[in-house]
C-alpha positions in Angstrom: 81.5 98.5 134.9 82.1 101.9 133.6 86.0 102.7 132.2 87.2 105.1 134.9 89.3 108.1 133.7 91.4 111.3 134.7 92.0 114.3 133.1 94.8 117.2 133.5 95.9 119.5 131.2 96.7 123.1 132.0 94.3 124.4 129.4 90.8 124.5 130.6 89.4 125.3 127.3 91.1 121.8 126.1 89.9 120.6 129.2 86.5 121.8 128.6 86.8 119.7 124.9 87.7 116.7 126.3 85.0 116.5 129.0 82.4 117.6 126.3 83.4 114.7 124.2 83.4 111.7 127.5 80.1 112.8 127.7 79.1 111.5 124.5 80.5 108.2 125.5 78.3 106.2 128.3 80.8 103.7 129.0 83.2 106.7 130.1 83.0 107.7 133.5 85.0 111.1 134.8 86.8 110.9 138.0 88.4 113.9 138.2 90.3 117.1 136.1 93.7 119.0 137.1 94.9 121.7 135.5 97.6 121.9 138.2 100.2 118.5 137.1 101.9 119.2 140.8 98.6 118.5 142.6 97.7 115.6 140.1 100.6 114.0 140.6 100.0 114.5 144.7 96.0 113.2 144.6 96.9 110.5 142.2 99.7 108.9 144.2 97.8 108.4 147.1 94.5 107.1 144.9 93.0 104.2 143.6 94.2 103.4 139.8 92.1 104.1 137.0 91.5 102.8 133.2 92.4 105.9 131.3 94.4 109.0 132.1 94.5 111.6 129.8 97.8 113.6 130.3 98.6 117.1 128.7 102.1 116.8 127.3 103.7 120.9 127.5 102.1 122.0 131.2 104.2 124.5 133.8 106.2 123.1 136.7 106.0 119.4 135.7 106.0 118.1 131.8 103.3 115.4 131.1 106.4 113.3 130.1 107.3 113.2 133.8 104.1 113.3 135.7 103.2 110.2 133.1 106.7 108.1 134.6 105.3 108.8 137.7 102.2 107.6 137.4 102.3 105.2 135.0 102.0 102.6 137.5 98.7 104.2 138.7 96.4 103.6 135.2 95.6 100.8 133.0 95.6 103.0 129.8 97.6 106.2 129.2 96.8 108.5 126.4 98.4 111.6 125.4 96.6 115.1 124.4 98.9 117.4 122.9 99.2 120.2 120.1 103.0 118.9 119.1 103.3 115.8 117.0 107.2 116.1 118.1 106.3 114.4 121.5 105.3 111.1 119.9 108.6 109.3 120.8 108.9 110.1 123.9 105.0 109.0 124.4 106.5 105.6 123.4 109.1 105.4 125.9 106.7 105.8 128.8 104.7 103.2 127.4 101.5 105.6 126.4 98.7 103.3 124.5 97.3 106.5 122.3 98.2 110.1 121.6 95.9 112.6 120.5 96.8 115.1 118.3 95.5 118.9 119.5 92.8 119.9 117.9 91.2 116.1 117.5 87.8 115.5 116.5 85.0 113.5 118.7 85.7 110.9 115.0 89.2 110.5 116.2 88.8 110.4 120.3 85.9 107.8 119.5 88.3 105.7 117.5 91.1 105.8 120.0 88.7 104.5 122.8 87.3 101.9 120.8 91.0 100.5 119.9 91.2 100.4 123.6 88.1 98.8 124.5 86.6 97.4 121.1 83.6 96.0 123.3 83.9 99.2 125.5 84.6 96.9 128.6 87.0 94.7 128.6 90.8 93.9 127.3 92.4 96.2 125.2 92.9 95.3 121.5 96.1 98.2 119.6 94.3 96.8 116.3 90.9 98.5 115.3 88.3 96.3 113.5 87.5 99.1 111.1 90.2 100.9 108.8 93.5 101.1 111.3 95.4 98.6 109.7 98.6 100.0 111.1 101.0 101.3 113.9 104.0 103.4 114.2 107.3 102.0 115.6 110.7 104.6 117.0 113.4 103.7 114.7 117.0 102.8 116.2 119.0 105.2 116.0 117.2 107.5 113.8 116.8 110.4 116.3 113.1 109.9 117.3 111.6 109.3 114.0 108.8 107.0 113.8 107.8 104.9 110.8 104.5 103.4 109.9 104.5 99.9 109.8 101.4 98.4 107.4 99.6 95.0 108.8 99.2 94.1 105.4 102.7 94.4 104.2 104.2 93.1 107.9 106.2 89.7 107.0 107.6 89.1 110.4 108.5 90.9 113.8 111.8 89.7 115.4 114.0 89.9 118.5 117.1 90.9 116.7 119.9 91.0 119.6 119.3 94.2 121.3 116.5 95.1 118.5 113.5 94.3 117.0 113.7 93.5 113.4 110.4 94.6 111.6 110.5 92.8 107.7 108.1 93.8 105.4 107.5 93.2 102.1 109.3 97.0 101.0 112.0 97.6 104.3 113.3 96.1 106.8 113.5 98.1 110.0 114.9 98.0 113.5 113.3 99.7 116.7 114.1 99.4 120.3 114.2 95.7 122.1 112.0 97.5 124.8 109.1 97.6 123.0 109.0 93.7 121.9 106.4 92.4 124.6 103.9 95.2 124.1 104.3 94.3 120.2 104.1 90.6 120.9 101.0 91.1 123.1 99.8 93.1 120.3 100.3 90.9 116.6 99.0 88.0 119.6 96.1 89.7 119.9 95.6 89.6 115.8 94.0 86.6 113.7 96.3 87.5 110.8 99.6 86.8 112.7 101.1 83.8 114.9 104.1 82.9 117.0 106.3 80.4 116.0 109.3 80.9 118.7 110.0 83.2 121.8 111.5 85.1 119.1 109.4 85.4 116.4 106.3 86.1 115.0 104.9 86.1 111.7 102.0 87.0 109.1 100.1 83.8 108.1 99.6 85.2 105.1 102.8 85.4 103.6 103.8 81.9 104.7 104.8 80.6 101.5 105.8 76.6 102.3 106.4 74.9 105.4 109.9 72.1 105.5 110.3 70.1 108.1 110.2 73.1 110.9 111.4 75.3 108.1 108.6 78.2 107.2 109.3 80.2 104.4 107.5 83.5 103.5 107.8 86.3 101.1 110.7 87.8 100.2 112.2 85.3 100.4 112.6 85.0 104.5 112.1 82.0 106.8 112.8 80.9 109.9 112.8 77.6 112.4 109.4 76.9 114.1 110.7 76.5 117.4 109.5 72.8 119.4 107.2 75.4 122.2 105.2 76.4 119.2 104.9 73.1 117.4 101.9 72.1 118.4 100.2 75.4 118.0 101.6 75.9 114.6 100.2 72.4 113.8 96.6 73.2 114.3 96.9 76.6 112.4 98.1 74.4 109.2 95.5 71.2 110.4 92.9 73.7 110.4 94.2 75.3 107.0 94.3 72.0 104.5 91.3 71.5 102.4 88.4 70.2 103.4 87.1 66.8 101.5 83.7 66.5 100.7 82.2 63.8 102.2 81.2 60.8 99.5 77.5 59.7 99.1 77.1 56.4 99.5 76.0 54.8 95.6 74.1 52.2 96.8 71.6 54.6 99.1 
């Protein structure tokens, strides 16, 4: 099945870019362009959803910010095409999957469909198989600023009251409780990481020692391995210890 997408942005010369580089992508079929977001907001509402829309973020009359809360509900995938990196916050808070930075290259739009659809047809995957070895989080507090959080360097990811607590082996850092499940469905989706409570999920490579159902990891952090998780945390370790060779028998 071909991935079904929509474009609108108020520039047709962007618009003109964008279709110029779906063509170069098989798997990418083009339902329809607006350069009007009133009148895509009007079609759209009453349409079928689609996999990917592709939303101009500074357009007259409605903001892609808005038109994408209102229509959020009517794609799979929502990725951002802007010219102002300034916009990447609030592309979190209405739960965009990419953003694409004005002027991008056919490198870079290639790369952002393939984290989407690594097989270009089925589930999404927000890790790429290739050099992406990162995301960016909203700090609390910190008036919109994002920070880039390294896979390789990520310790543990925690529900932290009304936060999320992000340790890695430099900073710990807090972001916004809202985004916890699309981070969990994320790290679940990743070989290197594993849950070990409603709460909590860590790297597998910085477990240091396992007590009882206390895991340590570096610097110096641990937490419980919650009774849910047992079991799955037993096979990760059962399928972890050495393997013995297998004895010839002397007298064959």
């Amino acid at each position: 099945m071909p991935i079904s997408c929509i474009a609108i942005d108020d520039d047709p010369h962007a618009l003109e870019s964008l279709i110029a580089y779906m063509d170069k992508l098989p798997d990418l079929k083009l339902i329809k362009t607006f350069t009007e977001p009133l009148k895509a907001l009007a079609e759209i509402s009453v349409s079928n959803p689609v996999d990917i829309i592709f939303m101009d973020v500074e357009m007259p009359s409605l903001s892609g910010l808005e038109l994408a809360g209102l229509l959020r509900q009517k794609t799979k995938h929502l990725v951002f095409t802007t010219a102002h990196a300034r916009y990447a916050i609030d592309a979190f808070k209405v739960e965009a999957d990419a953003y694409l930075l004005k002027p991008y290259s056919i490198l870079h739009f290639t790369k952002t469909i393939n984290n989407l659809y690594p097989t270009g047809k089925e589930a999404p995957n927000m890790f790429s198989v290739s050099d992406e070895y990162f995301f960016y989080i909203p700090l609390q507090g910190e008036n919109g600023n994002l920070v880039r959080i390294d896979l390789n360097e990520l310790i543990a990811v925690e529900e932290f009251g009304e936060d999320i607590r992000f340790k890695t082996i430099k900073n710990t850092f807090l972001s916004s409780r809202s985004n916890f499940i699309k981070t969990l469905k994320m790290l679940k989706k990743h070989s290197a990481f594993i849950q070990i409570s409603h709460t909590v999920v860590i790297a597998k490579q910085h477990i240091k020692s396992v007590l009882g159902n206390k895991i340590f990891l570096s610097e110096e952090t641990s937490f419980t391995l919650s009774p849910t998780h047992e079991a799955h945390f037993a096979d990760f370790v059962k399928n972890n210890f050495p393997q013995e060779e297998q004895k010839s028998d002397p007298t064959t």
